[in-house]
C-alpha positions as CSV (number, residue, x, y, z in Angstrom):
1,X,8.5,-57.3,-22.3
2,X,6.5,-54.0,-23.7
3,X,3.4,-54.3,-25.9
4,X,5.8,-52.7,-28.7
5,X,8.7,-55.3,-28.4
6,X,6.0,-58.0,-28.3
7,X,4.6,-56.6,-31.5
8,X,8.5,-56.1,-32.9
9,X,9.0,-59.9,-32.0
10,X,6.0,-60.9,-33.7
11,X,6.5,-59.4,-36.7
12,X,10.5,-60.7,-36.8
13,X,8.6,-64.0,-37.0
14,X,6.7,-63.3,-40.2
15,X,7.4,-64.9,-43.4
16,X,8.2,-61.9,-46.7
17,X,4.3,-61.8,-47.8
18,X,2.8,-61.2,-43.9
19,X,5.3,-59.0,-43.1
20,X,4.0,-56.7,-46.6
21,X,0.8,-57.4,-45.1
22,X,1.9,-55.8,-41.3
23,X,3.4,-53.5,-42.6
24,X,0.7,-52.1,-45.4
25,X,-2.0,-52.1,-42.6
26,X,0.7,-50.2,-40.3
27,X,1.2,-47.4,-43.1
28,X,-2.7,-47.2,-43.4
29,X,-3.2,-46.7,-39.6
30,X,-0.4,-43.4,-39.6
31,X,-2.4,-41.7,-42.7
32,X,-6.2,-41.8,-41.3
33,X,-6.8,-39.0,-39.0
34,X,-9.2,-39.0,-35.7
35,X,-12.4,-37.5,-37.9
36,X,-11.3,-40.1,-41.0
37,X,-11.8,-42.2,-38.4
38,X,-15.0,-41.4,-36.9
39,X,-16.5,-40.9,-40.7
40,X,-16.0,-44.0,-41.9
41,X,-17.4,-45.5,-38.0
42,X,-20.2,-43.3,-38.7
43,X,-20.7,-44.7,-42.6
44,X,-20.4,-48.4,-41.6
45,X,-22.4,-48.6,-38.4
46,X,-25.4,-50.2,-38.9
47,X,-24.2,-52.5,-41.6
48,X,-24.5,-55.8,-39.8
49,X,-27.4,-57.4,-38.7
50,X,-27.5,-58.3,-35.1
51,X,-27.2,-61.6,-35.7
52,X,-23.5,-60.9,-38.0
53,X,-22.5,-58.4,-34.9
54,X,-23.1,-61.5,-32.6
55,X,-21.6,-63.5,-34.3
56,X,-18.5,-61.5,-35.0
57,X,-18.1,-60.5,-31.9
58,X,-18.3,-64.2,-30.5
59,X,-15.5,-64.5,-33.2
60,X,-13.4,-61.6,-31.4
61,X,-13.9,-63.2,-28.1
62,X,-13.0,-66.5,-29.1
63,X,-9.8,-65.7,-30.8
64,X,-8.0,-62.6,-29.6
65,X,-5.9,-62.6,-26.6
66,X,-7.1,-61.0,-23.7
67,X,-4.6,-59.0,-21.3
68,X,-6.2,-58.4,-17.6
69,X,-4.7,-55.7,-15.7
70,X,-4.1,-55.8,-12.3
């Protein structure tokens, strides 16, 4: 199965209010451009502590899925 008809499948599964959710955060990655982007990288870097990156990314780590390539 591709990465898009895992995605596809995952949002079939959704009940009405995530799939508003999916799709809203969808829309709002088409309409940012690359140097949107990188402005608001630029504007927010630096806005956690250490300790909050840590900790976030410890958060990341912990509970996204991780696919190894061979």
């Amino acid at each position: 199965m591709s990465r898009l008809e895992s995605i596809v499948e995952d949002l079939k599964s959704l009940p009405p209010s995530g799939l508003e959710v999916a799709a809203g955060l969808v829309h709002q990655l088409k309409r940012i451009s690359e140097e949107d982007r990188q402005t608001v990288l630029a504007q927010t870097f630096g806005s956690l502590s250490p300790e909050d990156a840590d900790a976030m990314e410890k958060a990341i780590e912990e509970g996204c899925e991780k696919i190894e390539s061979e």
